[in-house]
MIZANU-21005 format. One record per atom (N, C-alpha, C, O, CB): residue in three letters; chain; x, y negated, z. Coordinates in nm, 2 decimals. Last residue first. Glycine has a CB too. Layout:
<site><rest>ALA</rest><kette>A</kette><xx>X</xx><yy>Y</yy><zz>Z</zz></site>
...
END
This chain:
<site><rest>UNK</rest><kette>A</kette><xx>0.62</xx><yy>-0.75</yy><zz>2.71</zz></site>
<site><rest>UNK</rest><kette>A</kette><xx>0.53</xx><yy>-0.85</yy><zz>2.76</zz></site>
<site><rest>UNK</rest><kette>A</kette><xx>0.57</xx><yy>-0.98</yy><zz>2.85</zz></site>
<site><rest>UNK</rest><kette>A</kette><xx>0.48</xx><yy>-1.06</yy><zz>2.89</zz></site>
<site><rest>UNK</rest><kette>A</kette><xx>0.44</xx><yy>-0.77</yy><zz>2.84</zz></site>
<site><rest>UNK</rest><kette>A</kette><xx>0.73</xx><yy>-0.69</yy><zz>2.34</zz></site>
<site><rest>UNK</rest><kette>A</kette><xx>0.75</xx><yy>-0.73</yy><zz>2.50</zz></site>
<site><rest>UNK</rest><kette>A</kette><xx>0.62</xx><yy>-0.79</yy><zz>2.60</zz></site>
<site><rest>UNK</rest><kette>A</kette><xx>0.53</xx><yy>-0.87</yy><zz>2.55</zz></site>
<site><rest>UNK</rest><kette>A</kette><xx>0.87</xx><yy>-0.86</yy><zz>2.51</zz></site>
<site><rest>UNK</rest><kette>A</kette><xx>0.49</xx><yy>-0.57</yy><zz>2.08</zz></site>
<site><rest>UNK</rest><kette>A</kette><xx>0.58</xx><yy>-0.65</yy><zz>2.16</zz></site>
<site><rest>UNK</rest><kette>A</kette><xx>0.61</xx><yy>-0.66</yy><zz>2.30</zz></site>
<site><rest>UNK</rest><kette>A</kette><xx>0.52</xx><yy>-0.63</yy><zz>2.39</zz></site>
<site><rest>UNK</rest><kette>A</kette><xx>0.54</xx><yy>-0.75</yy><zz>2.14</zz></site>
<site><rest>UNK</rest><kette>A</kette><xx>0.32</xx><yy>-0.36</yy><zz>2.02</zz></site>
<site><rest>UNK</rest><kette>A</kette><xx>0.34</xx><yy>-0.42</yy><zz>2.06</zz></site>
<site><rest>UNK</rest><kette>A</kette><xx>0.47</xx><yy>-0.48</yy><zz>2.13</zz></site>
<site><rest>UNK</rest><kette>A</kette><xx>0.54</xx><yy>-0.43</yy><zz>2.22</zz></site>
<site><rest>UNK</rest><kette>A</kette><xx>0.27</xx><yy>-0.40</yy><zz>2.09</zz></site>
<site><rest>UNK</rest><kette>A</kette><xx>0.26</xx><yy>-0.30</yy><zz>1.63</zz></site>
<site><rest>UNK</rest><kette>A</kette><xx>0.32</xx><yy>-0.26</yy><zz>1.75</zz></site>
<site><rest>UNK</rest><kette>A</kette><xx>0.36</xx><yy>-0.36</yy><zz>1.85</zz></site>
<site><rest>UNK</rest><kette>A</kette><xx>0.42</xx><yy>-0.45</yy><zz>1.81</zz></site>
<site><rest>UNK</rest><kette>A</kette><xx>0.42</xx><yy>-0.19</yy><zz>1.73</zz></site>
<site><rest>UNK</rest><kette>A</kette><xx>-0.03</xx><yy>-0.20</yy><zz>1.54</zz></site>
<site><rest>UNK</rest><kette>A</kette><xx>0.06</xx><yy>-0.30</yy><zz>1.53</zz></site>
<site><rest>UNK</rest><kette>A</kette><xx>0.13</xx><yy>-0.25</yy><zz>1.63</zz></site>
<site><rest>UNK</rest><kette>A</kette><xx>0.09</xx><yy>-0.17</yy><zz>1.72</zz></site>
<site><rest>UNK</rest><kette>A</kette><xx>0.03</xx><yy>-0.44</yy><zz>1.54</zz></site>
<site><rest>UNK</rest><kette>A</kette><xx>-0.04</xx><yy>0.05</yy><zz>1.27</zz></site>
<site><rest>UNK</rest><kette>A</kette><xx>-0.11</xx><yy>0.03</yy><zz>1.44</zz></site>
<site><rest>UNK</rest><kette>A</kette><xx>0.02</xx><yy>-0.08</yy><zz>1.44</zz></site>
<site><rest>UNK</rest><kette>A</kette><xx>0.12</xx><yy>-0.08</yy><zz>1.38</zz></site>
<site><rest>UNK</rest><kette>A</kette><xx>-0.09</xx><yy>0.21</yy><zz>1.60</zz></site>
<site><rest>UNK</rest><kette>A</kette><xx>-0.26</xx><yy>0.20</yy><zz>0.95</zz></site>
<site><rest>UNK</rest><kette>A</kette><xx>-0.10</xx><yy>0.10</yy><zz>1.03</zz></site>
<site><rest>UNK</rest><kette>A</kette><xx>-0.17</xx><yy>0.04</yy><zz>1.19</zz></site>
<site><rest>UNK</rest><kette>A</kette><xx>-0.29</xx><yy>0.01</yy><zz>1.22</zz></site>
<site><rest>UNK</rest><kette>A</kette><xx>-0.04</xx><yy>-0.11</yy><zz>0.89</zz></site>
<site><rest>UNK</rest><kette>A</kette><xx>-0.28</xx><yy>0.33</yy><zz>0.67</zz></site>
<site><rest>UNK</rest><kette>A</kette><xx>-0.37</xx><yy>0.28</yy><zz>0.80</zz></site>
<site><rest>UNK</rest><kette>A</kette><xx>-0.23</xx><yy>0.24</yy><zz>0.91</zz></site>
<site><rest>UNK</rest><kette>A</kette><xx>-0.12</xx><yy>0.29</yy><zz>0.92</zz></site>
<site><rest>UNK</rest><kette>A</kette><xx>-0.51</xx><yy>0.44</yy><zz>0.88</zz></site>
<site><rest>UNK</rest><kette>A</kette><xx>-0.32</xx><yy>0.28</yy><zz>0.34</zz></site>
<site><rest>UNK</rest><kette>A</kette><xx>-0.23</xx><yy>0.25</yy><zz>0.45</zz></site>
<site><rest>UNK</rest><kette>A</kette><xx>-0.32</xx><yy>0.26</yy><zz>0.57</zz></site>
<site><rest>UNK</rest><kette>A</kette><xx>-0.43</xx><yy>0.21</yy><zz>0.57</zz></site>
<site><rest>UNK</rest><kette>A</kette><xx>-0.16</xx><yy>0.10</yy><zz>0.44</zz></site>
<site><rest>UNK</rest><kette>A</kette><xx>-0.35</xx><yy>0.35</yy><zz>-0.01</zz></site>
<site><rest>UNK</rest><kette>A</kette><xx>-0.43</xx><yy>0.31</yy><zz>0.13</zz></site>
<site><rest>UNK</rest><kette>A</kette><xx>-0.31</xx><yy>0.37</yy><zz>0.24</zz></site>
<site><rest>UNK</rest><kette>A</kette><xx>-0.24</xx><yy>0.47</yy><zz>0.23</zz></site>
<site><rest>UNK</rest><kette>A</kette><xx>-0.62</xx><yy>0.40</yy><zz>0.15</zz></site>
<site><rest>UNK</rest><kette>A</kette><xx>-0.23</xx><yy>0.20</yy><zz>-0.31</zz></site>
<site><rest>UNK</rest><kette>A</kette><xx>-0.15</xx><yy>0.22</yy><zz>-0.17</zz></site>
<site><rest>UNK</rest><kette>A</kette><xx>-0.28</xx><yy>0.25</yy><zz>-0.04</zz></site>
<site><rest>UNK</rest><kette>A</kette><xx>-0.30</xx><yy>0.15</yy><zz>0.02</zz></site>
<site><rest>UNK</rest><kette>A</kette><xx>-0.06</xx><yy>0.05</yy><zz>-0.12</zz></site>
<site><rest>UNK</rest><kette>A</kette><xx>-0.20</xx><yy>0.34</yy><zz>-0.67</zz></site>
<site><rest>UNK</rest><kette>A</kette><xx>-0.29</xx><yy>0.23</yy><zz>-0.56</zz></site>
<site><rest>UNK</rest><kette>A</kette><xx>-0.24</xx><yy>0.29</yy><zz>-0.40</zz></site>
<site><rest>UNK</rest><kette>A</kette><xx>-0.22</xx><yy>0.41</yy><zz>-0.38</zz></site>
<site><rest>UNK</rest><kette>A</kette><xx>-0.52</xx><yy>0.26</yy><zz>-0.59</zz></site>
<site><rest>UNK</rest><kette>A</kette><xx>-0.14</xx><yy>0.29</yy><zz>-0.99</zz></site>
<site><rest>UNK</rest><kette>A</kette><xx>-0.09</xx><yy>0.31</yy><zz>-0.83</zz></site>
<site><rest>UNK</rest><kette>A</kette><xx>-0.13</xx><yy>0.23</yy><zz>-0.73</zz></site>
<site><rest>UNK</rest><kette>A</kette><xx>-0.12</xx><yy>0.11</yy><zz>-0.71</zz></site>
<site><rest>UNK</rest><kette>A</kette><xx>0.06</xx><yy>0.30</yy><zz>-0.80</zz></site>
<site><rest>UNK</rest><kette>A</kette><xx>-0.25</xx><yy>0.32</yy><zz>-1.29</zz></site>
<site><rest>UNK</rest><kette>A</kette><xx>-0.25</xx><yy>0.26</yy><zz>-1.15</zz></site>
<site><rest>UNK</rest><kette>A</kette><xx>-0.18</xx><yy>0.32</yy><zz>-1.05</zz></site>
<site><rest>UNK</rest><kette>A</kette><xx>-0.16</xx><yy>0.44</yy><zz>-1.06</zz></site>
<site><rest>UNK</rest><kette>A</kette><xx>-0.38</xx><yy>0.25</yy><zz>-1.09</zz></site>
<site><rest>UNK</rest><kette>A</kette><xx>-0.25</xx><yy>0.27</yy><zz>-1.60</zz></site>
<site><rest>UNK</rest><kette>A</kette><xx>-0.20</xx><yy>0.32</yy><zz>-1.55</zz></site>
<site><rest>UNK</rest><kette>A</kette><xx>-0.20</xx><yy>0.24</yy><zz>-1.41</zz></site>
<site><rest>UNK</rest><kette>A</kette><xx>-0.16</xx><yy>0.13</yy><zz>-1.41</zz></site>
<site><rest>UNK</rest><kette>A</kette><xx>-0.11</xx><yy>0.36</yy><zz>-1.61</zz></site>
<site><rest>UNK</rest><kette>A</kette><xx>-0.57</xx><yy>0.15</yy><zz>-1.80</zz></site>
<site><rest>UNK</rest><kette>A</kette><xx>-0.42</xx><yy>0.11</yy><zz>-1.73</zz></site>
<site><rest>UNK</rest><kette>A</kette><xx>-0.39</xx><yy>0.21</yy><zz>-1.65</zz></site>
<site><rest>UNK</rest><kette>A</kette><xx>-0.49</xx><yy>0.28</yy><zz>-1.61</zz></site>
<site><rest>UNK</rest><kette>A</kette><xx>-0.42</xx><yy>-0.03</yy><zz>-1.63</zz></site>
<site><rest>UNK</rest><kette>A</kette><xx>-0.78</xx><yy>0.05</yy><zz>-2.03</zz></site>
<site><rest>UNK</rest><kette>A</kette><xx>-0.71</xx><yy>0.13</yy><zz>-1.98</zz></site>
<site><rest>UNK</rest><kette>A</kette><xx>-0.58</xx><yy>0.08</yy><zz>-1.90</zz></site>
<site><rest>UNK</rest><kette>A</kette><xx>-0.51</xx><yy>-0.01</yy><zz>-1.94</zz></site>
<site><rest>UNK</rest><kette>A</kette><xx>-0.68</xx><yy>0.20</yy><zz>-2.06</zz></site>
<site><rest>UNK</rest><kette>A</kette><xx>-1.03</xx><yy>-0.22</yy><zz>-2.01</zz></site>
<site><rest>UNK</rest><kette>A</kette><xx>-0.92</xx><yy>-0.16</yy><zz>-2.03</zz></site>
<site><rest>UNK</rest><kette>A</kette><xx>-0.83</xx><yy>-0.08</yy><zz>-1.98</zz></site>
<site><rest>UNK</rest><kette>A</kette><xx>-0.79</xx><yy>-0.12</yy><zz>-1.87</zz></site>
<site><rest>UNK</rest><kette>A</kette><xx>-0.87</xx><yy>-0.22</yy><zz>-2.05</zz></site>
<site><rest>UNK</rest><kette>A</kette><xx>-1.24</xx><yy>-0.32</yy><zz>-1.92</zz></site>
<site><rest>UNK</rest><kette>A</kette><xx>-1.25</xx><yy>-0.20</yy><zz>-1.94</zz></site>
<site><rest>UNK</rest><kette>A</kette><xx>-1.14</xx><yy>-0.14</yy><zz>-2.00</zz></site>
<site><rest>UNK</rest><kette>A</kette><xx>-1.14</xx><yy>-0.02</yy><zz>-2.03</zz></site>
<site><rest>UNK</rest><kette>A</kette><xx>-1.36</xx><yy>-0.17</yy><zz>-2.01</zz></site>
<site><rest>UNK</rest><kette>A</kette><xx>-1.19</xx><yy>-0.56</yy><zz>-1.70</zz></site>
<site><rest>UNK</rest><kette>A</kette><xx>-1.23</xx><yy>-0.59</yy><zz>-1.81</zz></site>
<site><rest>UNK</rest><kette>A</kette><xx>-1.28</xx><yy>-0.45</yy><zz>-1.93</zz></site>
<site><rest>UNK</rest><kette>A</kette><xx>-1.35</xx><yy>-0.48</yy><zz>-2.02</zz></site>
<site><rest>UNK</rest><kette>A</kette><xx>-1.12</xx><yy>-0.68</yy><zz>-1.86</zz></site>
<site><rest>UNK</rest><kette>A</kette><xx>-1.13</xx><yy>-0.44</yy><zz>-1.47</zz></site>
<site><rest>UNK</rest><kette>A</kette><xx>-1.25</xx><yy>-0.48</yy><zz>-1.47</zz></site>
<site><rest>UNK</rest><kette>A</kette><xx>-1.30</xx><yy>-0.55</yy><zz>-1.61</zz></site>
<site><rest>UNK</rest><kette>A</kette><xx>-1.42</xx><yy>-0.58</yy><zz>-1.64</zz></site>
<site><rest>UNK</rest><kette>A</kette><xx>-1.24</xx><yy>-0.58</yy><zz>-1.35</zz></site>
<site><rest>UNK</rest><kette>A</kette><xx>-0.94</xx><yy>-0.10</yy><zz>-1.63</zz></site>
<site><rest>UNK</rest><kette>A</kette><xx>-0.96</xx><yy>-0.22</yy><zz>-1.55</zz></site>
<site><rest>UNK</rest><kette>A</kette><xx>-1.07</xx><yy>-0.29</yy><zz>-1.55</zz></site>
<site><rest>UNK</rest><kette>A</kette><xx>-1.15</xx><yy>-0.24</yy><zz>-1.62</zz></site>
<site><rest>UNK</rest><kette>A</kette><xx>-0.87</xx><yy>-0.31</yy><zz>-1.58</zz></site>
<site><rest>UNK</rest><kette>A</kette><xx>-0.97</xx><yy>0.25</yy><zz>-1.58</zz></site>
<site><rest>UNK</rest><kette>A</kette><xx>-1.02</xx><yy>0.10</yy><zz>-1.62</zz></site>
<site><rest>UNK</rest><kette>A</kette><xx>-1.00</xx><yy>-0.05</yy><zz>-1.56</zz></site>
<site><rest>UNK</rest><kette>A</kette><xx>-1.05</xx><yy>-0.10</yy><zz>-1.45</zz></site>
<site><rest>UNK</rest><kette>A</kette><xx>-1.15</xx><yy>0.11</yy><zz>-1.62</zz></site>
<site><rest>UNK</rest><kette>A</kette><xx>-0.72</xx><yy>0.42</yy><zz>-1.52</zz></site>
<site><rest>UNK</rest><kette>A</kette><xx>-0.86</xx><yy>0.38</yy><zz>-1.49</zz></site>
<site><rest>UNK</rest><kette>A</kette><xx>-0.85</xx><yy>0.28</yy><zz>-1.58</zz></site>
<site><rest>UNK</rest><kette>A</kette><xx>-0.75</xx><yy>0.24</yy><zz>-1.63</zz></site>
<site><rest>UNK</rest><kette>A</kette><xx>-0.92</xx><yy>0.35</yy><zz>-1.35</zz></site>
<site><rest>UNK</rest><kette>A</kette><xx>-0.53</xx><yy>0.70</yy><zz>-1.39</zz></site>
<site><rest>UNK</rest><kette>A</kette><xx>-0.54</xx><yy>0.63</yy><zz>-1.52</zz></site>
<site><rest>UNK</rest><kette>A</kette><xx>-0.67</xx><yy>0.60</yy><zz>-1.52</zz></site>
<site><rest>UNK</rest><kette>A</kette><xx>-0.76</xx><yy>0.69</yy><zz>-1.51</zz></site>
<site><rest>UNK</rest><kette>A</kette><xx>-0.49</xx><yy>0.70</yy><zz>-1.66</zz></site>
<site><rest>UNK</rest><kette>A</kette><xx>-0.31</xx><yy>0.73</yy><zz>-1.08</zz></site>
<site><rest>UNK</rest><kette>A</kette><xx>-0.42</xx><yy>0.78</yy><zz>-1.18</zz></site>
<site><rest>UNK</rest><kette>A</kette><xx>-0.42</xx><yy>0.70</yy><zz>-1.31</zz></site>
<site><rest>UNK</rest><kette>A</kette><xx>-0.32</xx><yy>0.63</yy><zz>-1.33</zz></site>
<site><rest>UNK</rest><kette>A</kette><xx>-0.57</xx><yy>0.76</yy><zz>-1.13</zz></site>
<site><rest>UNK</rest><kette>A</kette><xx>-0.23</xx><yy>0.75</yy><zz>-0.77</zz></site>
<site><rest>UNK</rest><kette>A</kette><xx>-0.14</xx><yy>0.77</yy><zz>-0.87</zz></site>
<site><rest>UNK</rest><kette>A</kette><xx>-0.23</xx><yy>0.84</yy><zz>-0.99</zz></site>
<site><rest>UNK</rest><kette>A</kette><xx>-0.23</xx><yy>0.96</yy><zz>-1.01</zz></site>
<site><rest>UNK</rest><kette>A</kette><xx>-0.01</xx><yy>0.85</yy><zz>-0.83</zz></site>
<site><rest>UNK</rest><kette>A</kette><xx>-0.23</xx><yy>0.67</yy><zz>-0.46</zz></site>
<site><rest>UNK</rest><kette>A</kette><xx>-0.34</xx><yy>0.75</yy><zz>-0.53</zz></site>
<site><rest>UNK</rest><kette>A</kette><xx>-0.24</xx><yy>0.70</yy><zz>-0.71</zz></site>
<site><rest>UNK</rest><kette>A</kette><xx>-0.18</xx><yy>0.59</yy><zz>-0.71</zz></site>
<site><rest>UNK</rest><kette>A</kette><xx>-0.56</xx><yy>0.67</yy><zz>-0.50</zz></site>
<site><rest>UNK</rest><kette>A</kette><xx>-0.06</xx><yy>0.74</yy><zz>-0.18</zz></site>
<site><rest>UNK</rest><kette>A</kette><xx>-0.04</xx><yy>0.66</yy><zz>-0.31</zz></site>
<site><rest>UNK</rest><kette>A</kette><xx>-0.13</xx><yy>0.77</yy><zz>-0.39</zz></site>
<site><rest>UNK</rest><kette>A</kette><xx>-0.12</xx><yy>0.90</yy><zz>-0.39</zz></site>
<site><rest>UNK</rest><kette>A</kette><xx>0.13</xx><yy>0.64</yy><zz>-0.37</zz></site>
<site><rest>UNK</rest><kette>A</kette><xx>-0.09</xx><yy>0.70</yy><zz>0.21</zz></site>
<site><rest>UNK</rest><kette>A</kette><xx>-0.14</xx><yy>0.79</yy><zz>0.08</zz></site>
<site><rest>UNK</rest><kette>A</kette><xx>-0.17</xx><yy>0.71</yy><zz>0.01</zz></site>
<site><rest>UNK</rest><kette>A</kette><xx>-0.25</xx><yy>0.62</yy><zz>0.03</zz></site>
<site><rest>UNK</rest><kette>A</kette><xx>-0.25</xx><yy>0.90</yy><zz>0.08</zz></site>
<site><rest>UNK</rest><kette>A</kette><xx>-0.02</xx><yy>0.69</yy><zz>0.47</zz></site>
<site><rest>UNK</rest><kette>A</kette><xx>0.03</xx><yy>0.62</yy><zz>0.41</zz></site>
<site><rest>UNK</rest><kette>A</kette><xx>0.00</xx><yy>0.74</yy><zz>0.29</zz></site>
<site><rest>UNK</rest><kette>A</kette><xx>0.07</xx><yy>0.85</yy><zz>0.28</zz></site>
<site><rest>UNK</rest><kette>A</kette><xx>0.16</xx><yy>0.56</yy><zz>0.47</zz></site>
<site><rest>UNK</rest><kette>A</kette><xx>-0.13</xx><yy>0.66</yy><zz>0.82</zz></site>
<site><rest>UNK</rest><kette>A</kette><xx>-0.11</xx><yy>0.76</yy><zz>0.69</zz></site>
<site><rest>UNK</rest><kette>A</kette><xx>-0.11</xx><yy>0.64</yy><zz>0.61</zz></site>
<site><rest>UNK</rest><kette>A</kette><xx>-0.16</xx><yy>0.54</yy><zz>0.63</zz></site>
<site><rest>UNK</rest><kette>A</kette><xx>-0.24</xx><yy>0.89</yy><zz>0.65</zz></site>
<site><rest>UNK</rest><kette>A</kette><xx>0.05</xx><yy>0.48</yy><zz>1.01</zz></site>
<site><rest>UNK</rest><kette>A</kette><xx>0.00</xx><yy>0.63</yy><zz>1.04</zz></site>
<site><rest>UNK</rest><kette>A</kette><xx>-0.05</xx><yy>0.74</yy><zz>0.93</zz></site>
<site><rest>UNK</rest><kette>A</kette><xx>-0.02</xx><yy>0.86</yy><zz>0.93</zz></site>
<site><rest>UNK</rest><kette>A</kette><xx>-0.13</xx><yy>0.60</yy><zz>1.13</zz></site>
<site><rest>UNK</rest><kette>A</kette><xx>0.34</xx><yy>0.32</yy><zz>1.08</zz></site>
<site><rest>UNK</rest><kette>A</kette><xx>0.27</xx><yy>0.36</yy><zz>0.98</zz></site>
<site><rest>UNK</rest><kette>A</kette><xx>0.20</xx><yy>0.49</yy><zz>1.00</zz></site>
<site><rest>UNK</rest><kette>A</kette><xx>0.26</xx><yy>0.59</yy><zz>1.00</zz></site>
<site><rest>UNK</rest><kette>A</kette><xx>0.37</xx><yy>0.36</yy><zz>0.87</zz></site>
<site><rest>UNK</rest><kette>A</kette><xx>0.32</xx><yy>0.05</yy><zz>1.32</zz></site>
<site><rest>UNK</rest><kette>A</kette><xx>0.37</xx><yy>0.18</yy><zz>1.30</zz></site>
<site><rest>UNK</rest><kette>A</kette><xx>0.26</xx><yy>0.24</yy><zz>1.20</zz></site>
<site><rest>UNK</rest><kette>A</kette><xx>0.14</xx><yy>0.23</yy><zz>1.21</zz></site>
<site><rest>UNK</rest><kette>A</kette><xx>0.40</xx><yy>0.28</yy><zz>1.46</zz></site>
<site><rest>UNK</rest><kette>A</kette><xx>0.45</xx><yy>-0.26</yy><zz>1.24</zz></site>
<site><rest>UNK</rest><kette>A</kette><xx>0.33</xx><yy>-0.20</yy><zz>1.28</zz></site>
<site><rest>UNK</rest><kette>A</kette><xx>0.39</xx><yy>-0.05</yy><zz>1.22</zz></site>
<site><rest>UNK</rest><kette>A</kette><xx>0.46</xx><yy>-0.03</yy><zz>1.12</zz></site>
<site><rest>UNK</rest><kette>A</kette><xx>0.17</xx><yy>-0.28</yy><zz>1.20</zz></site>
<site><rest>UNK</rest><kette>A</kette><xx>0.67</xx><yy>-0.44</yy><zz>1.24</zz></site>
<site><rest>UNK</rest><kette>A</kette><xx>0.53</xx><yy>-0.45</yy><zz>1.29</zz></site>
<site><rest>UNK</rest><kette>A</kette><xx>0.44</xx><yy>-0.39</yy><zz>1.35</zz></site>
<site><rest>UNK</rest><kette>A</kette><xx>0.37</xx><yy>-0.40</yy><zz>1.45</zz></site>
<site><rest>UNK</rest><kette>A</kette><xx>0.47</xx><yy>-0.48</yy><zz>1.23</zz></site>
<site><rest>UNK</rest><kette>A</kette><xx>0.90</xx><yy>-0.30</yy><zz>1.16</zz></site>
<site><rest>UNK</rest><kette>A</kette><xx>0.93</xx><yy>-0.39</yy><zz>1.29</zz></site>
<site><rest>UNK</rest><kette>A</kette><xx>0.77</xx><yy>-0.44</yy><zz>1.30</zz></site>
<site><rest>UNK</rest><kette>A</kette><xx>0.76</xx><yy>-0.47</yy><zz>1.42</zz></site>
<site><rest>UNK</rest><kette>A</kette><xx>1.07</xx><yy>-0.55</yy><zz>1.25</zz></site>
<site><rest>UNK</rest><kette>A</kette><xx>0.78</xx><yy>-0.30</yy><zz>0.83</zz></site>
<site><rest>UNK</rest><kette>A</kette><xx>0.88</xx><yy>-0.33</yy><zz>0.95</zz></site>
<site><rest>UNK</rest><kette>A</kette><xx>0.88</xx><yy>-0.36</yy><zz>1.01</zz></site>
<site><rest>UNK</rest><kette>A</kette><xx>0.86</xx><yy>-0.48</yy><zz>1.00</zz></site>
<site><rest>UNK</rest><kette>A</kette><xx>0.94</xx><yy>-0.37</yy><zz>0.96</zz></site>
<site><rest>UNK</rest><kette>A</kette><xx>0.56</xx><yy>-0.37</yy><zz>0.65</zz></site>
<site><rest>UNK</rest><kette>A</kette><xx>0.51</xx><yy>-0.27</yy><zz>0.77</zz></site>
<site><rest>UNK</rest><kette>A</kette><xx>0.65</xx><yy>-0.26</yy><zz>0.89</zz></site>
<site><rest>UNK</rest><kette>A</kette><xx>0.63</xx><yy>-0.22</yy><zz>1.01</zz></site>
<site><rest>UNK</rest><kette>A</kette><xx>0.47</xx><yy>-0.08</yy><zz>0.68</zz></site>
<site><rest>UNK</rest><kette>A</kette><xx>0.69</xx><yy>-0.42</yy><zz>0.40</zz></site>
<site><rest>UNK</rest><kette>A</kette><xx>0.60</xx><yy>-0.51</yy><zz>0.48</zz></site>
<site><rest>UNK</rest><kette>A</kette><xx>0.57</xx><yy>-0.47</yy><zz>0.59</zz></site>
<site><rest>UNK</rest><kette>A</kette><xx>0.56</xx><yy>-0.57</yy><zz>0.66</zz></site>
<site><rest>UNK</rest><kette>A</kette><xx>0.48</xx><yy>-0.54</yy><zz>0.43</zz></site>
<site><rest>UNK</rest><kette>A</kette><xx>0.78</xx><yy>-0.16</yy><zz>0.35</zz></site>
<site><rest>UNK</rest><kette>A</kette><xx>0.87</xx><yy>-0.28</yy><zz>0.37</zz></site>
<site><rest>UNK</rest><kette>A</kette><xx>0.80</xx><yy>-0.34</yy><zz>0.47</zz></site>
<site><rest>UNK</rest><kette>A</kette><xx>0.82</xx><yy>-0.34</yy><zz>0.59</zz></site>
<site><rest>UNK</rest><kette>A</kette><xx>0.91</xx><yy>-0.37</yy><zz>0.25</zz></site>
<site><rest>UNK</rest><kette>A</kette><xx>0.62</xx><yy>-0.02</yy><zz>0.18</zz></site>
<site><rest>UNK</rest><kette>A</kette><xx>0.67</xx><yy>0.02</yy><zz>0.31</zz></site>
<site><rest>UNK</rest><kette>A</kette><xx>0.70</xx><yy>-0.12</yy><zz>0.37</zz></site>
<site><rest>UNK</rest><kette>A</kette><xx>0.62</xx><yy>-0.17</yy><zz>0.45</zz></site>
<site><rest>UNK</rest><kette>A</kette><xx>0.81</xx><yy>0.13</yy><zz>0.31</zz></site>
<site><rest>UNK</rest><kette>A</kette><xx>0.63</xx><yy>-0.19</yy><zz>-0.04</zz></site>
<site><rest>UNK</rest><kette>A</kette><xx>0.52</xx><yy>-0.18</yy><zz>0.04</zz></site>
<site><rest>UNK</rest><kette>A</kette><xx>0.57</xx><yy>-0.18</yy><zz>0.19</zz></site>
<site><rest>UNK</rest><kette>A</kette><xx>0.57</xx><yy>-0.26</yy><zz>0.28</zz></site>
<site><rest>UNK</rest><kette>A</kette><xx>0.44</xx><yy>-0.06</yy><zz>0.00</zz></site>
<site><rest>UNK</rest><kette>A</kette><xx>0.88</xx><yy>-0.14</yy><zz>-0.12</zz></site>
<site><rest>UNK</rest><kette>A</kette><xx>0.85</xx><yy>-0.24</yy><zz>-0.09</zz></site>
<site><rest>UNK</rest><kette>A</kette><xx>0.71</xx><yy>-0.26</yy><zz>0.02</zz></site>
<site><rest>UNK</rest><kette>A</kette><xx>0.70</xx><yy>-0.31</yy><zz>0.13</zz></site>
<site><rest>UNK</rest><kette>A</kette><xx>0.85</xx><yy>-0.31</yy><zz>-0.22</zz></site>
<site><rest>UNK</rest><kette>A</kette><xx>0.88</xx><yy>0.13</yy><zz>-0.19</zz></site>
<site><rest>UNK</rest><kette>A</kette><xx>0.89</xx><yy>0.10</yy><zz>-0.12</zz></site>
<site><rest>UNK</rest><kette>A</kette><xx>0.90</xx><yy>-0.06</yy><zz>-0.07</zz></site>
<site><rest>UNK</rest><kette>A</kette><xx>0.94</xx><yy>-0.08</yy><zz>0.04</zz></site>
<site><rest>UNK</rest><kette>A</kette><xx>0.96</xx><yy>0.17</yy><zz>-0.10</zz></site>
<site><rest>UNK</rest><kette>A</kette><xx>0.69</xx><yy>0.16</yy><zz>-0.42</zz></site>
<site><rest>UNK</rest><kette>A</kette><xx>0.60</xx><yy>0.23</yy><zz>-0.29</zz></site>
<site><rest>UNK</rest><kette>A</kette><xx>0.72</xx><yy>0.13</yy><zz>-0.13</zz></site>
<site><rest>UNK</rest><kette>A</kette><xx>0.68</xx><yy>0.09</yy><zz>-0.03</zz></site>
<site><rest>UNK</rest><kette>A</kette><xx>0.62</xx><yy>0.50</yy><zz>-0.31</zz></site>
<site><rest>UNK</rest><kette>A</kette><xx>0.70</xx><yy>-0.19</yy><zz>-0.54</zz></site>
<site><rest>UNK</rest><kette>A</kette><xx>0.73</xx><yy>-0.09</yy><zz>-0.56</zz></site>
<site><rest>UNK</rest><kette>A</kette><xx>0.61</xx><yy>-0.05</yy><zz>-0.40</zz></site>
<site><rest>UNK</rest><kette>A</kette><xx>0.53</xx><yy>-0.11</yy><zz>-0.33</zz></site>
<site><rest>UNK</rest><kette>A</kette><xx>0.91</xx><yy>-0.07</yy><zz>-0.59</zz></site>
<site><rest>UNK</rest><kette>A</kette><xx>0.40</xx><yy>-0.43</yy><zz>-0.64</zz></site>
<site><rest>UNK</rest><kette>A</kette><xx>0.52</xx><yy>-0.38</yy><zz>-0.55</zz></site>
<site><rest>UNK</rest><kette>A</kette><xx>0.55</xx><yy>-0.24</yy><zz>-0.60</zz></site>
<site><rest>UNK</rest><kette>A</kette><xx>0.47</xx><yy>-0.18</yy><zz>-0.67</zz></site>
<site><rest>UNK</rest><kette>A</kette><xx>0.49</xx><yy>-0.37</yy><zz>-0.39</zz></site>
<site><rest>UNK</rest><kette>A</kette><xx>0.24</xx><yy>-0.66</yy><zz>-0.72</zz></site>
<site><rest>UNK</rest><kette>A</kette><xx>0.24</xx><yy>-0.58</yy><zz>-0.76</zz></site>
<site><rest>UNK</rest><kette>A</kette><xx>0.36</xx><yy>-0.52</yy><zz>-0.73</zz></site>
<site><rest>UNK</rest><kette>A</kette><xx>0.45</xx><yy>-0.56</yy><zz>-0.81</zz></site>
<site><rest>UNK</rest><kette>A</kette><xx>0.19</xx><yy>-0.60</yy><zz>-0.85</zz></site>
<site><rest>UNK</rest><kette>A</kette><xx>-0.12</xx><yy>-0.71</yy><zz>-0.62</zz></site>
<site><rest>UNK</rest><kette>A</kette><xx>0.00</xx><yy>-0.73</yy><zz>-0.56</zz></site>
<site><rest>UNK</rest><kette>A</kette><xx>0.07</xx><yy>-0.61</yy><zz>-0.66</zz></site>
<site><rest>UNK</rest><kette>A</kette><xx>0.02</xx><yy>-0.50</yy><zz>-0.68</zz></site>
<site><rest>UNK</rest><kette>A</kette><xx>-0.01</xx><yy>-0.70</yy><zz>-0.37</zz></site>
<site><rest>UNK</rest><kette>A</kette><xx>-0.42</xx><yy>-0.92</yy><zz>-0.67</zz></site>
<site><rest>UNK</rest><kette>A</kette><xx>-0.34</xx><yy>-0.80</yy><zz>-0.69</zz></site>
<site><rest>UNK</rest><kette>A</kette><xx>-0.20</xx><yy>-0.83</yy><zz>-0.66</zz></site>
<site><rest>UNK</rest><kette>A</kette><xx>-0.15</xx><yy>-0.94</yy><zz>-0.66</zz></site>
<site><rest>UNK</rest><kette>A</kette><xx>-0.36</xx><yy>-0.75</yy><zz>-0.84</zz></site>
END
């Protein structure tokens, strides 16, 4: 587990890779032990970008 702001996330994605959808699921679940927790979860789909040739 990673545990970042939204923009930190962004962050990692600099100068690499161009961000194509970027959707924060923002809920209240269980963790694997069954304990409640408040989540923010990141799905990213990202294109690298290419470099010089």
């Amino acid at each position: 587990m990673f545990f970042l702001s939204k923009e930190q996330v962004i962050n990692l994605f600099n100068d690499v890779f161009d961000i194509i959808l970027f959707k924060e699921i923002n809920e209240d679940g269980k963790t694997a032990l069954g304990k409640m927790k408040h989540w923010h979860i990141y799905n990213i789909i990202a294109k690298k970008i290419k470099k010089g040739i």
